[in-house]
CHARMM internal coordinates of N, CA and C (Angstrom, degrees):
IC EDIT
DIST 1 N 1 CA 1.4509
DIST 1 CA 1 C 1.5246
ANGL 1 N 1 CA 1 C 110.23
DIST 1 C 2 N 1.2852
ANGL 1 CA 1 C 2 N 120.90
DIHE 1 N 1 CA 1 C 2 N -68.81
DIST 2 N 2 CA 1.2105
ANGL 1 C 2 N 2 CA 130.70
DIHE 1 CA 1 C 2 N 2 CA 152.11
DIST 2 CA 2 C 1.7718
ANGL 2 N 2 CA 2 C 120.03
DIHE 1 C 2 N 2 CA 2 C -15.27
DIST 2 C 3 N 1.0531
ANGL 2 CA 2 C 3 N 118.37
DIHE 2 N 2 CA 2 C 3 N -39.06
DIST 3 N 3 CA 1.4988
ANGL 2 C 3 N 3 CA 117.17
DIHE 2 CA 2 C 3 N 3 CA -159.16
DIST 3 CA 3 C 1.4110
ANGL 3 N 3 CA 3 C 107.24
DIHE 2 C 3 N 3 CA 3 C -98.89
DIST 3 C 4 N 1.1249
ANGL 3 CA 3 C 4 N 94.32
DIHE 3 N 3 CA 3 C 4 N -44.27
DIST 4 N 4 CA 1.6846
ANGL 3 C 4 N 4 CA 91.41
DIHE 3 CA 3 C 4 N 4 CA 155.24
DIST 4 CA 4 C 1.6301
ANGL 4 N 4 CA 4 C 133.49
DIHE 3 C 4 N 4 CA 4 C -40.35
DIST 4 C 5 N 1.7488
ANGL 4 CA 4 C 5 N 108.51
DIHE 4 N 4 CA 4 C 5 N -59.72
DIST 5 N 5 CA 1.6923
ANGL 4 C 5 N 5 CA 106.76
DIHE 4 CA 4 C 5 N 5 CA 160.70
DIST 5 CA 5 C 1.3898
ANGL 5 N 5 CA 5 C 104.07
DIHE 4 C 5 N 5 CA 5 C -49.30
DIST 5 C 6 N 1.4080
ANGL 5 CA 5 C 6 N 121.24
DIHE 5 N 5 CA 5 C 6 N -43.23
DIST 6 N 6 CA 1.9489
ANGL 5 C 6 N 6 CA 105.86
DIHE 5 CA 5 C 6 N 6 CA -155.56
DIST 6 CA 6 C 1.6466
ANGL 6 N 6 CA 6 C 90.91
DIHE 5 C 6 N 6 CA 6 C -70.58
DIST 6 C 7 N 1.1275
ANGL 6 CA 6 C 7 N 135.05
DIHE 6 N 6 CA 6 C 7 N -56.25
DIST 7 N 7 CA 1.4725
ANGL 6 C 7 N 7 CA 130.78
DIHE 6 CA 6 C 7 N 7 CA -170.35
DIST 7 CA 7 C 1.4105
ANGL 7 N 7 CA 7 C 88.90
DIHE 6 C 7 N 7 CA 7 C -50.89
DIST 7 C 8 N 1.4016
ANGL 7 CA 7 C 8 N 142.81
DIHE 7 N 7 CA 7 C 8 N -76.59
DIST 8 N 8 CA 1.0500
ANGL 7 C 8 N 8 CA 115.90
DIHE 7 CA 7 C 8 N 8 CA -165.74
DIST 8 CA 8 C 1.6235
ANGL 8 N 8 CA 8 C 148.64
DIHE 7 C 8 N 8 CA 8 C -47.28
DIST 8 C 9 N 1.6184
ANGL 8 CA 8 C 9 N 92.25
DIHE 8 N 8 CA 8 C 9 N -21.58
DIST 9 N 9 CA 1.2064
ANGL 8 C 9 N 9 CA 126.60
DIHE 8 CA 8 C 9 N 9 CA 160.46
DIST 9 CA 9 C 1.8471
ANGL 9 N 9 CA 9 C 118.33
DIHE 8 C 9 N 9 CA 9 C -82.28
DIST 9 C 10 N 1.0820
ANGL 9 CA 9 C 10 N 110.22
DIHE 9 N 9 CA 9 C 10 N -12.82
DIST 10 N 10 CA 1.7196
ANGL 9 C 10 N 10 CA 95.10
DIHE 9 CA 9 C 10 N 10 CA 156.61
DIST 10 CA 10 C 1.3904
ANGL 10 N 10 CA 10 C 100.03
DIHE 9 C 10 N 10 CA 10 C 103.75
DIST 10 C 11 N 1.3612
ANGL 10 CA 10 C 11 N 119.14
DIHE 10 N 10 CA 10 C 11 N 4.49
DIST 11 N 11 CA 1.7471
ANGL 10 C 11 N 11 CA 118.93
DIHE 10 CA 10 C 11 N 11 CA 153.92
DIST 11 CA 11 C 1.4702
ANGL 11 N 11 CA 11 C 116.24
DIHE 10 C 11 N 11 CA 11 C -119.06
DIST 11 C 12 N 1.7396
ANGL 11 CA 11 C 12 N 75.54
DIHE 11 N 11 CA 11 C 12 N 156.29
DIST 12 N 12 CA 2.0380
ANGL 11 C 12 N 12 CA 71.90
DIHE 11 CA 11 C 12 N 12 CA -169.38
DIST 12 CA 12 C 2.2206
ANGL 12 N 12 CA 12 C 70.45
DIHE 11 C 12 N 12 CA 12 C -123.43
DIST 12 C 13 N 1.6964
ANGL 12 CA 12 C 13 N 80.16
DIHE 12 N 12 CA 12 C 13 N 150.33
DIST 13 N 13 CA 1.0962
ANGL 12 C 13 N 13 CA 111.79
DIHE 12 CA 12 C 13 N 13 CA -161.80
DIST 13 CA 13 C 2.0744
ANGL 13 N 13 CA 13 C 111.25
DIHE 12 C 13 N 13 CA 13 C -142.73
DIST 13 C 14 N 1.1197
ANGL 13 CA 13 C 14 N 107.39
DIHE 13 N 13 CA 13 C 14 N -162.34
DIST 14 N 14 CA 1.2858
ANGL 13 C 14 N 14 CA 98.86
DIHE 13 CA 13 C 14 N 14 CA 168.71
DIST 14 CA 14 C 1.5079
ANGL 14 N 14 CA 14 C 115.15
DIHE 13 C 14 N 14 CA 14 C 165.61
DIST 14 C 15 N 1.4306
ANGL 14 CA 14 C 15 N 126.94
DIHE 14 N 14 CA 14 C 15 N 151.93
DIST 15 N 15 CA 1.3122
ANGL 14 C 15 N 15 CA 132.05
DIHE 14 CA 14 C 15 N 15 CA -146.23
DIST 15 CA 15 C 1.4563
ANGL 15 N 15 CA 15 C 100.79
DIHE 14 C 15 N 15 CA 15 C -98.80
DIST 15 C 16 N 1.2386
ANGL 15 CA 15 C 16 N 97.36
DIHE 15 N 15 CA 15 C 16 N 148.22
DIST 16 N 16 CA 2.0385
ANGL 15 C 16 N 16 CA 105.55
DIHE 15 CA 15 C 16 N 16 CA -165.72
DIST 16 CA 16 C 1.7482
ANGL 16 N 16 CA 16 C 87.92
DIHE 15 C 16 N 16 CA 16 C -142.21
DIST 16 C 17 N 1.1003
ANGL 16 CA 16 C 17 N 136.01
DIHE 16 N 16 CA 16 C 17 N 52.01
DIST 17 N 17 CA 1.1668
ANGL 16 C 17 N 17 CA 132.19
DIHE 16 CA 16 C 17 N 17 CA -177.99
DIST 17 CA 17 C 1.6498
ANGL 17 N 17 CA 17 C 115.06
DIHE 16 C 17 N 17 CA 17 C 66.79
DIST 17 C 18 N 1.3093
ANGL 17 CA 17 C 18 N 105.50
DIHE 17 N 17 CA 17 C 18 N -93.87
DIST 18 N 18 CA 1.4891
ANGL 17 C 18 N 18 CA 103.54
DIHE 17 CA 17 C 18 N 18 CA -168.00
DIST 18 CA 18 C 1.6164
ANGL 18 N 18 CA 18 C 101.69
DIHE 17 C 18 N 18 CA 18 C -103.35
DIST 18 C 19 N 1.4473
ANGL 18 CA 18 C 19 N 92.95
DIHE 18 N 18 CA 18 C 19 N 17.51
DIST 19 N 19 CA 1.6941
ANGL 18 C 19 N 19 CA 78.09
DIHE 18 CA 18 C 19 N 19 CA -160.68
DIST 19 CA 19 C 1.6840
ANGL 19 N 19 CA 19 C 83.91
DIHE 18 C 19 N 19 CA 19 C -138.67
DIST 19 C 20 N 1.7140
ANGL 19 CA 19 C 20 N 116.27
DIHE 19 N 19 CA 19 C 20 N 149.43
DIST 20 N 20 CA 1.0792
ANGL 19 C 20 N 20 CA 136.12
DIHE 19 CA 19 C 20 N 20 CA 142.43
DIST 20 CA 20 C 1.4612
ANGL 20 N 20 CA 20 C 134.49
DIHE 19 C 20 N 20 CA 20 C -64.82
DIST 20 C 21 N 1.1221
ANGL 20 CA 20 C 21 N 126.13
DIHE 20 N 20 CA 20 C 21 N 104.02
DIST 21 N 21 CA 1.5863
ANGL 20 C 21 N 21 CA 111.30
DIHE 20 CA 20 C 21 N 21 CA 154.00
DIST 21 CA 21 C 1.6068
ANGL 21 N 21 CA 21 C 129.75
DIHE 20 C 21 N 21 CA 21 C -129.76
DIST 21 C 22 N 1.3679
ANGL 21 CA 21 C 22 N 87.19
DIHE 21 N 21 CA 21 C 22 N 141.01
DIST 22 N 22 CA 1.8942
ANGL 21 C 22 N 22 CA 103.75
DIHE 21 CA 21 C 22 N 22 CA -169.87
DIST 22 CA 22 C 1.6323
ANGL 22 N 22 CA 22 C 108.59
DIHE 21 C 22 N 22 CA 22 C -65.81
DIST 22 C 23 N 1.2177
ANGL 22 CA 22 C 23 N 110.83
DIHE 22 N 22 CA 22 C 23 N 150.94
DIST 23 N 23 CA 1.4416
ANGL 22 C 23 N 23 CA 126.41
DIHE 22 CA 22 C 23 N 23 CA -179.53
DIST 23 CA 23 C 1.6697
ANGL 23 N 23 CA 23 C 112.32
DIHE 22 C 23 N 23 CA 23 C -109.73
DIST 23 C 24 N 1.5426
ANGL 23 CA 23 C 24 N 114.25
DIHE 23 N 23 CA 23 C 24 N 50.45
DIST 24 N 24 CA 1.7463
ANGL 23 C 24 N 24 CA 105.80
DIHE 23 CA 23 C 24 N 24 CA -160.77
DIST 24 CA 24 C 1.6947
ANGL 24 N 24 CA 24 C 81.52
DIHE 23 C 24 N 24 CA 24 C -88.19
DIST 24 C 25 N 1.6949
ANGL 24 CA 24 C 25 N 89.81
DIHE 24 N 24 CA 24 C 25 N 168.04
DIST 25 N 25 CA 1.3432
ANGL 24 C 25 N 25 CA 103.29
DIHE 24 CA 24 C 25 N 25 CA 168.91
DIST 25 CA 25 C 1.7776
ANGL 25 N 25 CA 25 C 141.12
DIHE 24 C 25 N 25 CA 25 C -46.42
DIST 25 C 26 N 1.3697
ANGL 25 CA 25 C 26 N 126.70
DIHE 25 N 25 CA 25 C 26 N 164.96
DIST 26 N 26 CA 1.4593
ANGL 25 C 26 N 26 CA 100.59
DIHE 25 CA 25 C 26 N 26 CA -165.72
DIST 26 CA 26 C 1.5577
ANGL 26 N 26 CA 26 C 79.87
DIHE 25 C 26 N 26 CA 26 C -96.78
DIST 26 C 27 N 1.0494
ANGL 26 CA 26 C 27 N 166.93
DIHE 26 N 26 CA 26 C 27 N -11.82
DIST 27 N 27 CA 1.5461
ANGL 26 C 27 N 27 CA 147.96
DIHE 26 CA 26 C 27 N 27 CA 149.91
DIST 27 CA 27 C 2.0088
ANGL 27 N 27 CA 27 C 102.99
DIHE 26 C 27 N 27 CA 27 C -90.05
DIST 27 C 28 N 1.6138
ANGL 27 CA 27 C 28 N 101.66
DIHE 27 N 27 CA 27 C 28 N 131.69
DIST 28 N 28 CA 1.3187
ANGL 27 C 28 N 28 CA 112.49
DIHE 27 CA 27 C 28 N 28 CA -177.52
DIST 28 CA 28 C 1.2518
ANGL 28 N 28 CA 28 C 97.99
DIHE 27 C 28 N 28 CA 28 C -164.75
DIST 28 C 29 N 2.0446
ANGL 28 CA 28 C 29 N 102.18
DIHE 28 N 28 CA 28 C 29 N 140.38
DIST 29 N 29 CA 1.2420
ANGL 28 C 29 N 29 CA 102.91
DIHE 28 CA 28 C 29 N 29 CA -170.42
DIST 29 CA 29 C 1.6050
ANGL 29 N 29 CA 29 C 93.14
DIHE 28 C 29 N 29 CA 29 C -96.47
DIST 29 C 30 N 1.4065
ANGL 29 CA 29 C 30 N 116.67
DIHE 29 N 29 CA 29 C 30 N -175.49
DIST 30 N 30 CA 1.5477
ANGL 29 C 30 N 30 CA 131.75
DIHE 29 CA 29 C 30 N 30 CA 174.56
DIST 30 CA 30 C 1.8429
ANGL 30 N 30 CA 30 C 111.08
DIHE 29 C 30 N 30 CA 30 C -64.68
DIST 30 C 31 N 1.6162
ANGL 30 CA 30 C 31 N 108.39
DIHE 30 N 30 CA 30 C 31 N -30.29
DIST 31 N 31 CA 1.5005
ANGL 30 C 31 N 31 CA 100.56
DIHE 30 CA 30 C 31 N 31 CA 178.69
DIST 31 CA 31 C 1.5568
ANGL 31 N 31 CA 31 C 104.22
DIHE 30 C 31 N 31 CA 31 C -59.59
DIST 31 C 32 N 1.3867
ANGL 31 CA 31 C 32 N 116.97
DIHE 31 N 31 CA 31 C 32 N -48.36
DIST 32 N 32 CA 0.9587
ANGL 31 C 32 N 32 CA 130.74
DIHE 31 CA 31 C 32 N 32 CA -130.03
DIST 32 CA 32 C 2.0122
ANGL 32 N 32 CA 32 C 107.08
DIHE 31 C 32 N 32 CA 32 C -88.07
DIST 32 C 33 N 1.5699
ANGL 32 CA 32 C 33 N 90.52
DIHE 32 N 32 CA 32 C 33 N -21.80
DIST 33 N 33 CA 1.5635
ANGL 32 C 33 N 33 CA 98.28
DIHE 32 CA 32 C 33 N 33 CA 168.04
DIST 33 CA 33 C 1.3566
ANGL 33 N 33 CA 33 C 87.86
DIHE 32 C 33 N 33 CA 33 C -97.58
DIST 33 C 34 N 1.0682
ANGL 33 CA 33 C 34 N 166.10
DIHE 33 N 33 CA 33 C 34 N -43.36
DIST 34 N 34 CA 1.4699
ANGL 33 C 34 N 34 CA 143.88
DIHE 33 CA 33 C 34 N 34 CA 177.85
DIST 34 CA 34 C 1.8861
ANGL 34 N 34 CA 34 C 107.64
DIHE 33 C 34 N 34 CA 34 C -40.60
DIST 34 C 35 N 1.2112
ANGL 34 CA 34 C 35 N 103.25
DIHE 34 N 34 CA 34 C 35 N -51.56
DIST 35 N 35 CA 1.8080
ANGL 34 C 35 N 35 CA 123.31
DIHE 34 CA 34 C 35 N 35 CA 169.83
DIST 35 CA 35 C 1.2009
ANGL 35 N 35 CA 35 C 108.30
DIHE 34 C 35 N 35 CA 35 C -48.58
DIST 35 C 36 N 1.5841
ANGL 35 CA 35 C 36 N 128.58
DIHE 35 N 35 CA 35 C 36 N -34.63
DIST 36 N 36 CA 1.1024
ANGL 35 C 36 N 36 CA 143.25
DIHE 35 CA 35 C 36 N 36 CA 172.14
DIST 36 CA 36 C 1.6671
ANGL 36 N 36 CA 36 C 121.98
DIHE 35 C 36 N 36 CA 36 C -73.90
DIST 36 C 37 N 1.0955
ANGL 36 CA 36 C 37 N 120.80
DIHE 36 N 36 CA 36 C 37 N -59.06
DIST 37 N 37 CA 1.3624
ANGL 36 C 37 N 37 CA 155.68
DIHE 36 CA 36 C 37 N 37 CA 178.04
DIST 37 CA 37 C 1.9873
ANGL 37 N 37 CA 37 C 94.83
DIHE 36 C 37 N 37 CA 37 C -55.51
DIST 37 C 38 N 1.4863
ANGL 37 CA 37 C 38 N 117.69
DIHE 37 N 37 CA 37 C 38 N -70.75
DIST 38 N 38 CA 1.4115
ANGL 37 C 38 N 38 CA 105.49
DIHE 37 CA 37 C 38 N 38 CA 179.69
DIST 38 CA 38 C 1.8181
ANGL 38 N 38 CA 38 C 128.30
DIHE 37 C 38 N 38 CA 38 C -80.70
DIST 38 C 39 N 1.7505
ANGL 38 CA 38 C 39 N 86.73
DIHE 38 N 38 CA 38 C 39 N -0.50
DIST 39 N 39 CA 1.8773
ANGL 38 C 39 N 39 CA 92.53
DIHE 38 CA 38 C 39 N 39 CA 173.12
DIST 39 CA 39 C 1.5268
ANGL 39 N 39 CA 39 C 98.79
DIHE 38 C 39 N 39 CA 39 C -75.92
DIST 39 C 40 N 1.6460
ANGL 39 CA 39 C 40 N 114.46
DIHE 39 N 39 CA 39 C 40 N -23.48
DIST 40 N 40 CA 1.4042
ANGL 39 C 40 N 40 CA 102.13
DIHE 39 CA 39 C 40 N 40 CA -165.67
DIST 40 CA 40 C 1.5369
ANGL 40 N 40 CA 40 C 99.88
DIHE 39 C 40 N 40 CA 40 C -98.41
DIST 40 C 41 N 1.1853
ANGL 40 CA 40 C 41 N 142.46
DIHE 40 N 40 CA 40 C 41 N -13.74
DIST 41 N 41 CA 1.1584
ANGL 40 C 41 N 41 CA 137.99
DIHE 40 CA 40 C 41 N 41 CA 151.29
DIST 41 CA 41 C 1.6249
ANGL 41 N 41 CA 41 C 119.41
DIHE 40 C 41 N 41 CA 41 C -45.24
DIST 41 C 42 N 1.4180
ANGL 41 CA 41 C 42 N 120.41
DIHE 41 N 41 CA 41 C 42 N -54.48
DIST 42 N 42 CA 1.4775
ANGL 41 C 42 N 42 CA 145.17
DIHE 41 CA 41 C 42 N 42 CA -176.60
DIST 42 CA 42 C 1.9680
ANGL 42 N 42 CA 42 C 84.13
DIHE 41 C 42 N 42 CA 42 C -51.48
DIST 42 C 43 N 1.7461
ANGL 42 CA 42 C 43 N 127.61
DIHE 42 N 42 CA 42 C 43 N -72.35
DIST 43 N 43 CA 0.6961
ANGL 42 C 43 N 43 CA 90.43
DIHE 42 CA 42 C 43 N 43 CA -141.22
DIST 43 CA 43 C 1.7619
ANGL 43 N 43 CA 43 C 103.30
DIHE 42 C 43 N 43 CA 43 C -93.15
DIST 43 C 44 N 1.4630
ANGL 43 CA 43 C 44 N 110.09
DIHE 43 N 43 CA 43 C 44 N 5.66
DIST 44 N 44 CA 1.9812
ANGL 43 C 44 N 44 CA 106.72
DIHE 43 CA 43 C 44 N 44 CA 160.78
DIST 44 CA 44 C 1.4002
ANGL 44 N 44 CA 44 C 99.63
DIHE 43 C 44 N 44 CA 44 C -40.42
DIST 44 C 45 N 1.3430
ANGL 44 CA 44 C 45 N 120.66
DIHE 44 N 44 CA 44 C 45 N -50.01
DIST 45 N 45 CA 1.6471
ANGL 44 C 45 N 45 CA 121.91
DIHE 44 CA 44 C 45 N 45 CA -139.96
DIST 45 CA 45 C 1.4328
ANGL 45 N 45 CA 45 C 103.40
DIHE 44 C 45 N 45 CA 45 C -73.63
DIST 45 C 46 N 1.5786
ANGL 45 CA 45 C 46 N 104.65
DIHE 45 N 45 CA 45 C 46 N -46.17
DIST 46 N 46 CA 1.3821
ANGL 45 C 46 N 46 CA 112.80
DIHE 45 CA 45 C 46 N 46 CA -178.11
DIST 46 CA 46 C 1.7974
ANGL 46 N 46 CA 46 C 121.63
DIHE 45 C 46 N 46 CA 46 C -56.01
DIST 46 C 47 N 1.7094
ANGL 46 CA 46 C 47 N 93.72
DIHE 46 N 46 CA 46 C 47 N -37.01
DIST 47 N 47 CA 1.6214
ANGL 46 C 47 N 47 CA 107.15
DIHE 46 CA 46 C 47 N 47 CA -177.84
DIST 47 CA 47 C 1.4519
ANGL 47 N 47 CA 47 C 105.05
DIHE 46 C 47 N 47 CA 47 C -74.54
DIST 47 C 48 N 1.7278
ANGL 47 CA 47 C 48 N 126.95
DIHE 47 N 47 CA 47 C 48 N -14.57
DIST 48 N 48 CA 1.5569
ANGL 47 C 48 N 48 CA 111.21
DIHE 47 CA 47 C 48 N 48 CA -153.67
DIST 48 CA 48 C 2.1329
ANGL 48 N 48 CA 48 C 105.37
DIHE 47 C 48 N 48 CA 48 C -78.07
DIST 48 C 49 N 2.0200
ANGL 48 CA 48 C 49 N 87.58
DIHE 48 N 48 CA 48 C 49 N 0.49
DIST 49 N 49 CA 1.9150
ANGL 48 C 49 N 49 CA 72.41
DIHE 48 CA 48 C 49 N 49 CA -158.49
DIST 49 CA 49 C 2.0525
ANGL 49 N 49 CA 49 C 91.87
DIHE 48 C 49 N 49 CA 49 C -87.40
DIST 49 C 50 N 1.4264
ANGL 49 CA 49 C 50 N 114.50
DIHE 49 N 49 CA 49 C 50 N -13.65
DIST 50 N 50 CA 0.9661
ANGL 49 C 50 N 50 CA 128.48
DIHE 49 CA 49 C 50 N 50 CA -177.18
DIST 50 CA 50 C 1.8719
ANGL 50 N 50 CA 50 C 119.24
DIHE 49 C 50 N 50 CA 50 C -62.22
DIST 50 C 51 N 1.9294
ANGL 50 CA 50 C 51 N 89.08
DIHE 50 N 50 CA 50 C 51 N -42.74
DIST 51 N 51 CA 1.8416
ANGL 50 C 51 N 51 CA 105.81
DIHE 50 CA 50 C 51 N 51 CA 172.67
DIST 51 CA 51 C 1.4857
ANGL 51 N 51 CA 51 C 97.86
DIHE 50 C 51 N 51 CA 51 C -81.49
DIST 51 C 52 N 1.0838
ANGL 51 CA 51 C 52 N 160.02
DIHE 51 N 51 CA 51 C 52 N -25.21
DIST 52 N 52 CA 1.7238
ANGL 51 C 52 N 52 CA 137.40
DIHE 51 CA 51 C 52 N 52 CA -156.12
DIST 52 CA 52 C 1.8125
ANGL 52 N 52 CA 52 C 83.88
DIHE 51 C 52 N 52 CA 52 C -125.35
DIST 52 C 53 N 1.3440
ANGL 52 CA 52 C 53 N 122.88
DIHE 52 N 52 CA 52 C 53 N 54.69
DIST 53 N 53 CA 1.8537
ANGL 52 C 53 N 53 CA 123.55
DIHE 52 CA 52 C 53 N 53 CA 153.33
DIST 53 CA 53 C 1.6421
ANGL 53 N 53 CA 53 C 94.35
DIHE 52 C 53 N 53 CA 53 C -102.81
END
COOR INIT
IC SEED 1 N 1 CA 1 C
IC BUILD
């Protein structure tokens, strides 16, 4: 459910059971995991109205 917002949001990521993990580049600056860090916030927020139906 989740991975869907993050792709839409511009990370590709991928499901490990209970757990998420991101696929960013092996060179990355600090903006750019911040860029990272609130795309994946954006898309919790979007998924949370989808988890509490």
């Amino acid at each position: 459910m989740v991975d869907g917002f993050l792709q839409e949001n511009g990370v590709i990521s991928r499901n490990m059971g209970d757990a998420i993990a991101f696929c960013p580049p092996l060179i990355i600056t600090e903006a750019q995991i911040d860029a990272l860090v609130d795309a994946f916030e954006r898309s919790l927020d979007a998924a949370l109205p989808q988890v509490l139906r």
